[in-house]
C-alpha positions, 0 to 999 in steps of 0.5 A, spaced: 677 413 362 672 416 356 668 421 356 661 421 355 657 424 349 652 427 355 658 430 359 660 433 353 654 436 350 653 439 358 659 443 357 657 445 351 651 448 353 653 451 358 659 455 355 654 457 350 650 460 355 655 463 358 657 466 352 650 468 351 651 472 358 657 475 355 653 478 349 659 473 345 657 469 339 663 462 340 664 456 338 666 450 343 670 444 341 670 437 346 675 432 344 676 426 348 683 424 351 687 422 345 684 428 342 678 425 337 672 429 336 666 428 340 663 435 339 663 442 335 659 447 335 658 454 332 653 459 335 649 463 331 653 469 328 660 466 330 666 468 325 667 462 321 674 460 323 672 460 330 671 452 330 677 449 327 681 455 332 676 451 338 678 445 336 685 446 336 686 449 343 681 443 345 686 438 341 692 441 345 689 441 351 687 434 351 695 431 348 698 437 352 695 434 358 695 442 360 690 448 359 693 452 353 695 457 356 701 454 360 704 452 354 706 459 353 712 459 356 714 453 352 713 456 346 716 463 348 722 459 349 724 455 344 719 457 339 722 453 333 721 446 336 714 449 338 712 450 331 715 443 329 711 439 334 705 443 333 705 441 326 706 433 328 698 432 331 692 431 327 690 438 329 695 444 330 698 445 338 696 452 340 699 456 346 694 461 348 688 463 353 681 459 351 683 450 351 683 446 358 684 439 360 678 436 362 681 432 369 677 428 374 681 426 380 687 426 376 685 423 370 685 425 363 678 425 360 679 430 354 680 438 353 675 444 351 676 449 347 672 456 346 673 461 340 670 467 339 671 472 345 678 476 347 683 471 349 681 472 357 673 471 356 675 464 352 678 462 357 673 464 362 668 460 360 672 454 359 674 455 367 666 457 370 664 451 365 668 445 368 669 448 374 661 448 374 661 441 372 666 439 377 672 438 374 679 439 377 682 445 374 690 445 378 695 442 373 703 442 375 707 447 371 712 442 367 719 441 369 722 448 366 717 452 367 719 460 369 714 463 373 710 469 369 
């Protein structure tokens, strides 16, 4: 199952109108399930980095198949295999706050990525927006996960 270009420029509305509502300047990444581009956008007045760092939390959510955030604890505890692995895509893996897998009835469509607020309003709006468009928002801990 692919993602459609109408689904990613919906998402990519949205979260700029949340981050409009934040009084925040993002930018918002959209790949499909092997990671491929199909949107980046730069809001007016976003840092120049934040579309590569969007892209690369939307590129690791989409490969991961897991949110960013839940591959904190693999990168906290084997750091150096973590630091391999994340050099081996066509973009960086990221473990931190602000990229989700897009999943519908447990398929795997593609990730979202938001950069350019604090860790915590990043990763809100990518959870309000795909929690708005219907997407699913539960993923299992992999094996080996410590709870935090």
């Amino acid at each position: 199952m692919t993602l459609p270009f109408q689904d990613a420029r919906t998402l990519a509305d949205d979260a700029r109108r949340h981050a409009e509502a934040l009084g925040k300047a993002v930018s918002v990444a959209v790949v499909d399930y092997g990671g491929f581009v199909v949107l980046v956008e730069r809001m007016d007045g976003a840092r120049p980095m934040t579309p590569d760092i969007a892209l690369s939390k939307a590129y690791s959510a989409a490969v991961m198949q897991r949110p960013t955030e839940m591959l904190e604890n693999w990168r906290d505890s084997d750091p150096v295999f973590f630091s391999q692995v994340g050099r081996m895509g066509k973009h960086p893996i990221v473990a931190t706050k602000g990229g989700y897998t897009i999943k519908r009835d447990g398929a795997i469509l593609g990730g979202l990525g938001v950069s350019g607020g604090t860790p915590d309003e990043d990763q809100k709006i990518c959870e309000e927006v795909l929690r708005a468009a219907g997407f699913d928002l539960d993923f299992p801990q992999w094996a080996g996960a410590r709870a935090r």
